[in-house]
C-alpha positions as CSV (number, residue, x, y, z in Angstrom):
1,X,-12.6,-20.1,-8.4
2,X,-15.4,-22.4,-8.1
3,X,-15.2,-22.9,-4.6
4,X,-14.3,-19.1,-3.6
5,X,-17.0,-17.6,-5.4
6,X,-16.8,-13.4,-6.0
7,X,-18.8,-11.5,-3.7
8,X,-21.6,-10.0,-4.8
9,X,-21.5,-6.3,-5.3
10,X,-24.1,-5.6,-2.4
11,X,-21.7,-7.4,0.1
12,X,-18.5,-5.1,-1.4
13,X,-20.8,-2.1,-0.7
14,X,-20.9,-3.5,2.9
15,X,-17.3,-3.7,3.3
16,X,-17.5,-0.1,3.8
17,X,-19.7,-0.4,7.2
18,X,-18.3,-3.6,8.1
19,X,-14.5,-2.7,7.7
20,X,-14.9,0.7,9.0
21,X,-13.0,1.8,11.9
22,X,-14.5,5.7,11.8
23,X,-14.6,6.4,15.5
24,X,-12.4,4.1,16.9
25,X,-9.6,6.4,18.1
26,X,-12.1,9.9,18.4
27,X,-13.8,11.9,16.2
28,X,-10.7,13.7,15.0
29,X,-8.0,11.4,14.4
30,X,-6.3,11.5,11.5
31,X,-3.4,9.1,11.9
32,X,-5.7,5.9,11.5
33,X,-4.9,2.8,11.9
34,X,-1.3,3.4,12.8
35,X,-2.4,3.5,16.3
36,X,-2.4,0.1,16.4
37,X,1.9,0.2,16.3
38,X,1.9,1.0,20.1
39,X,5.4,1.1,22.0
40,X,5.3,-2.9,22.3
41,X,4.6,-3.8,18.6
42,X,7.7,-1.5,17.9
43,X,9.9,-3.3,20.3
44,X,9.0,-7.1,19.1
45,X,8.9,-5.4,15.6
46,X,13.0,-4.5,16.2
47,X,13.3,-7.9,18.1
48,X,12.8,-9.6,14.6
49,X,16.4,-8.6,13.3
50,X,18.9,-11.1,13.9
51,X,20.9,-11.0,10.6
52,X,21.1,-7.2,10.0
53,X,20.3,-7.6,6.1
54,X,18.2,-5.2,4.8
55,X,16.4,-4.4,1.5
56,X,15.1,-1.4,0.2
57,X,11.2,-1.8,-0.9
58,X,11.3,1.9,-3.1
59,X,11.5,1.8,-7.0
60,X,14.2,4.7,-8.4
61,X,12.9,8.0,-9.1
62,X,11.8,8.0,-12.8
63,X,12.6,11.3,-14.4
64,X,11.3,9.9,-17.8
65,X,7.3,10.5,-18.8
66,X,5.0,8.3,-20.7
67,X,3.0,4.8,-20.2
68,X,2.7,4.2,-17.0
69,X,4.6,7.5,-15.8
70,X,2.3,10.1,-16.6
71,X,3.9,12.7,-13.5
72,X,7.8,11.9,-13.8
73,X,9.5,13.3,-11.1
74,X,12.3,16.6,-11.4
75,X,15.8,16.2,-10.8
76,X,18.2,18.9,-11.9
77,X,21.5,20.0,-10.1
78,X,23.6,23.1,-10.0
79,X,26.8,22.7,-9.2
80,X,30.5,24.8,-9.0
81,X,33.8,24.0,-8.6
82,X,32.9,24.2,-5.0
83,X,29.9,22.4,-4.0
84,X,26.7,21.0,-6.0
85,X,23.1,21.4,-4.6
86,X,20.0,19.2,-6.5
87,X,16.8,20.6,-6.7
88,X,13.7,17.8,-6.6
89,X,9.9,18.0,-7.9
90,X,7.2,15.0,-8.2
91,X,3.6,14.7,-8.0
92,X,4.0,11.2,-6.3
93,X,0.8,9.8,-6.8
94,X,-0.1,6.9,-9.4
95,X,1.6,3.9,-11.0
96,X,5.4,4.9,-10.7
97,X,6.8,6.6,-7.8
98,X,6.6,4.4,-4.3
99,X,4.8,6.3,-1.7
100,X,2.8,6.2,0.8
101,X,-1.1,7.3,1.0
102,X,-2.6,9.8,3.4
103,X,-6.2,9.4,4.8
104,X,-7.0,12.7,2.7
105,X,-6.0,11.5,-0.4
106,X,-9.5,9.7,-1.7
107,X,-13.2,10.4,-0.9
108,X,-16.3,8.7,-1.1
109,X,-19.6,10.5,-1.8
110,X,-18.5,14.0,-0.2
111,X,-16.5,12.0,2.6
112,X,-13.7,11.3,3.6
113,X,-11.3,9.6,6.7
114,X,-13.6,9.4,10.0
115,X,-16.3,10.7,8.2
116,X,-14.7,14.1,7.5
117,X,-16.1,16.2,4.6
118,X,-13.6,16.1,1.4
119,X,-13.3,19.9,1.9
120,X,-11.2,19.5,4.7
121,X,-8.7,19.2,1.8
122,X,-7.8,22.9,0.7
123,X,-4.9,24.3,-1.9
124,X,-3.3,25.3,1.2
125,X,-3.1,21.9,2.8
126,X,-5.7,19.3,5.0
127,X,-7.3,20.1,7.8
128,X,-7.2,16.4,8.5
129,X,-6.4,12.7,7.7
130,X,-2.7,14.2,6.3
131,X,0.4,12.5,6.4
132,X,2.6,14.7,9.1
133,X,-0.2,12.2,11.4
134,X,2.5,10.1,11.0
135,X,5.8,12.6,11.6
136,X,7.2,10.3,14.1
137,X,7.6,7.4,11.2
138,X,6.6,3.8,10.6
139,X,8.2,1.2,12.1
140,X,6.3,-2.4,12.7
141,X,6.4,-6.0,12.2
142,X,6.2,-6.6,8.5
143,X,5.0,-9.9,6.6
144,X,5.1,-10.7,3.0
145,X,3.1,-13.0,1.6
146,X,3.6,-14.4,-1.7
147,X,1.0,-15.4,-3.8
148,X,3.0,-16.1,-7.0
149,X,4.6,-18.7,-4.6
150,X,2.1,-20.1,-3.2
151,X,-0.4,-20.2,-6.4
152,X,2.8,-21.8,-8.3
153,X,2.8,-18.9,-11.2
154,X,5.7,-16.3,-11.8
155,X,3.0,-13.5,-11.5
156,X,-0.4,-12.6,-10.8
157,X,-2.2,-12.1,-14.3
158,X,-5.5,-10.0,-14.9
159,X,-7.9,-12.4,-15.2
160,X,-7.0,-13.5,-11.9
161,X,-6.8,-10.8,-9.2
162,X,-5.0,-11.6,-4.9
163,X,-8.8,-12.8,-3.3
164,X,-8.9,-12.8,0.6
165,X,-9.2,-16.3,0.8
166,X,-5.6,-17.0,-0.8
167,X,-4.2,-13.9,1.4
168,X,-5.0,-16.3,4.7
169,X,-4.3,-19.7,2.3
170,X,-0.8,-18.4,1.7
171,X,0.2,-17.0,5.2
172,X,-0.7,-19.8,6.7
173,X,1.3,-21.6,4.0
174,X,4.4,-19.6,4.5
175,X,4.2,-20.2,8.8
176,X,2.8,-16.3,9.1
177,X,0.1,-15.9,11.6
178,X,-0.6,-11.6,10.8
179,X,-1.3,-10.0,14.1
180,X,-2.7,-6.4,14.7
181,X,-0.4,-3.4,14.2
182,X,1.8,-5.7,11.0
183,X,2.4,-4.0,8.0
184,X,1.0,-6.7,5.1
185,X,3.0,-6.7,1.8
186,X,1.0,-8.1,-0.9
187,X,3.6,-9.6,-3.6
188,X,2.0,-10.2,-7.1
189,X,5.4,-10.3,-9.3
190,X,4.6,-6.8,-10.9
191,X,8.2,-7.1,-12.8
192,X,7.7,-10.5,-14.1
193,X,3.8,-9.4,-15.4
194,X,4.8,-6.8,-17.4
195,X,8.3,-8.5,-18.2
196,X,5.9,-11.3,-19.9
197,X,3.3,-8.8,-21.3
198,X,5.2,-5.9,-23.4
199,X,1.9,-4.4,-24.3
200,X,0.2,-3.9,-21.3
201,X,0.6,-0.2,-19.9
202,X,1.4,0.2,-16.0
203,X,-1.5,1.6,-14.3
204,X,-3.9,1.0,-17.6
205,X,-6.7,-1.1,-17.7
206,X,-6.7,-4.4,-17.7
207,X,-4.9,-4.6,-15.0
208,X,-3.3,-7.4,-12.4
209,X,-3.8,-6.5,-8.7
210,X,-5.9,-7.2,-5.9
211,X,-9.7,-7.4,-5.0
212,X,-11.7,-5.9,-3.0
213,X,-12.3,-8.9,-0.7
214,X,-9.4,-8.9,0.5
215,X,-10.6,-6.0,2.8
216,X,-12.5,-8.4,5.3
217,X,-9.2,-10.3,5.6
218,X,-7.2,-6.7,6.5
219,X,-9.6,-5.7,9.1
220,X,-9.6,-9.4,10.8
221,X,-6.0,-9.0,10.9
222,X,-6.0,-5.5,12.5
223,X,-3.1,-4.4,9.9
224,X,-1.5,-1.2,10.8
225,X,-0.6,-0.5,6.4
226,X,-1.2,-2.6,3.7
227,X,1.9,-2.6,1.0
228,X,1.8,-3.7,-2.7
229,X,3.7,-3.7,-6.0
230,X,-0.1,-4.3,-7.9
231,X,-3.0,-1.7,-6.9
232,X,-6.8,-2.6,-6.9
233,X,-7.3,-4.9,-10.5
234,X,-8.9,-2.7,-12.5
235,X,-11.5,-3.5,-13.9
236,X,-12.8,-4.5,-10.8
237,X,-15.9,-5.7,-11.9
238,X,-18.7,-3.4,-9.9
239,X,-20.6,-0.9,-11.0
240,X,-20.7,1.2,-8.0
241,X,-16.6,1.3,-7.6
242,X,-16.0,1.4,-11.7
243,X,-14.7,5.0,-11.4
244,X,-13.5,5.2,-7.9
245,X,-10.1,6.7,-7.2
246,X,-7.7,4.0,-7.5
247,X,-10.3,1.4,-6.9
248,X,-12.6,-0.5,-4.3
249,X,-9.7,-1.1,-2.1
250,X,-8.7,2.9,-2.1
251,X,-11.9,3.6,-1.3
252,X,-12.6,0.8,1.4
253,X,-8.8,0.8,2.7
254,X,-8.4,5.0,3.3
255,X,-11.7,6.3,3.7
256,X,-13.2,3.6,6.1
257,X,-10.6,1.5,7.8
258,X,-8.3,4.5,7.5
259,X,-5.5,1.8,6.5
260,X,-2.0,3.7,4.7
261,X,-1.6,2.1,1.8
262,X,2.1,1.7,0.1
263,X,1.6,1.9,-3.3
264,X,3.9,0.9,-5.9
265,X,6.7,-1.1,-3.5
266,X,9.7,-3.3,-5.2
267,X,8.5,-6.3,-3.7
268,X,10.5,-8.4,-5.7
269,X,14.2,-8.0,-4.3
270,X,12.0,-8.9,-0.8
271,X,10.5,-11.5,-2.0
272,X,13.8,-13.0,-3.1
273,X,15.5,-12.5,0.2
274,X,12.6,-13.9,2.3
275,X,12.4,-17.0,0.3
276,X,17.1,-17.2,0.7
277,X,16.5,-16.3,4.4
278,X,13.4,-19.1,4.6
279,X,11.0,-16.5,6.9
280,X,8.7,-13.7,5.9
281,X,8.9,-11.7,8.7
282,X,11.0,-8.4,9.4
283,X,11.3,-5.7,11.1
284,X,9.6,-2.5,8.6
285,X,10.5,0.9,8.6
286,X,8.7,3.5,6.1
287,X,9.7,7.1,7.2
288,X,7.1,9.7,5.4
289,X,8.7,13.5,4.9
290,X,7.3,15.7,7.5
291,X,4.3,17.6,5.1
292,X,2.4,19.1,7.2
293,X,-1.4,18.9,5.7
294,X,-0.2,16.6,3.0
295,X,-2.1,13.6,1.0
296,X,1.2,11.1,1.0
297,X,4.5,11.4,0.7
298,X,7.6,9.4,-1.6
299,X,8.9,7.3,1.1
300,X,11.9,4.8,0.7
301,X,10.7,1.8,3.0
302,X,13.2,-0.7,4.7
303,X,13.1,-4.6,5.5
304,X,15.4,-5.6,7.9
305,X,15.8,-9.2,8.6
């Protein structure tokens, strides 16, 4: 937009000193910017439910392969006339499965989390930045904010990816005011996108989602995890980040800020209640398994109003 111009590529490049947090908590943490839930932000966090409702943010398990679910996940049960037992596979990573992202799960030019080197990561597990940092679970003050809402659209399409600007625009629009240690849930109206564009592949190129300026806006906030239903919008339009992992906001998000992202939430059922329940505030539980030196984990987050 004309009067929110796109930053130029040398200013993305220095998101990654500006919005870096390496250091912050010592030389070798690896739970990030979790720390920022202290004791206090969990207790105002579970002061926020009044009504009890609460919605599930995890999309089902997809045991079915192809566009958009290139790793489908393994469910098979044996079972007797006495008792049935399931066995369970996935490779949870990508466009399909929600999950949360561990601070070893992308690198930037040999690095990663805190300034690690990459071969902290080993077939045997990570020496650092993985997710049993957060064993104890997640539990915070989340906020949604809606952007089909507030830019009057059903969806966020790819020509026009979440900027920073709008992120503030429409919390302050919805009565939010994000404070350090929130969980921020970035709603684009994945359904609706691909509900209104058959041919467009989950996860292919182009694709809706958010850019990379919204990064500044993260770090002002001091946001404990950053949620979605769209990833980075691909193409993002800079050279330099053209074949990241994931994107600019992977790259910037995890290996600098050493911000969890939640990747692939159902933000839509949320969305729906927020609006019927007229706040976008809850209390926000995501519970990773306990892996130890693991890059992320399926998790099944919960809102509870």
């Amino acid at each position: 937009m004309a009067d929110h111009p796109l930053p130029s590529e040398a200013e993305v490049i220095g998101y990654l000193n500006s919005c870096s947090n390496w250091g912050r908590w010592g030389p070798d943490d690896s739970a990030g910017t979790i720390n920022l839930i202290t004791p206090q932000v969990r207790k105002d966090a579970a002061a926020l439910v009044q009504t009890g409702r609460a919605i599930s943010l995890s999309r089902p398990w997809n045991t079915a392969g192809g566009p958009g679910n290139w790793n489908p996940a393994q469910h098979y049960l044996r079972f007797s006339s006495a008792a049935a037992v399931d066995y369970i596979g996935i490779l949870f990573h990508g466009y399909a499965t929600t999950h949360v992202d561990a601070l070893c799960h992308i690198f930037w030019e040999g690095k990663m989390w805190n300034g690690k080197p990459y071969t902290d990561v080993t077939p045997a597990g990570a020496r650092s930045g993985s997710v049993d940092a957060w064993s104890t679970g997640i539990a915070t003050r989340g906020v949604l904010i809606d952007i089909p809402r507030f830019r009057g659209v059903p969806f966020v399409d790819a020509d026009n990816p979440v900027r920073g600007w709008e992120l503030e625009a429409a919390a302050k629009a919805q009565g939010l005011k994000p404070r350090s240690g929130d969980a921020v849930l970035i709603y684009s109206g994945r359904e609706k996108f691909y509900a209104a564009n058959p041919q467009a592949v989950p996860g292919l190129r182009p694709r809706p989602g958010v850019h990379a300026d919204v990064c500044p806006v993260l770090k002002q906030y001091d946001a404990a995890l950053l949620g979605w239903d769209q990833l980075d919008a691909e193409p993002c339009g800079y050279q330099a980040f053209d074949t990241a992992p994931g994107g600019p906001v992977h790259v910037i998000t995890i290996v600098y800020m050493g911000l969890p992202l939640l990747d692939n939430a159902l933000l839509e059922p949320l969305a729906n209640a927020c609006a019927e329940e007229g706040r976008w505030e809850f209390m926000l539980t995501v519970n990773p398994l306990y892996i130890r030196g693991g890059t992320g984990s399926p998790v099944n987050p919960i809102a509870v109003f």
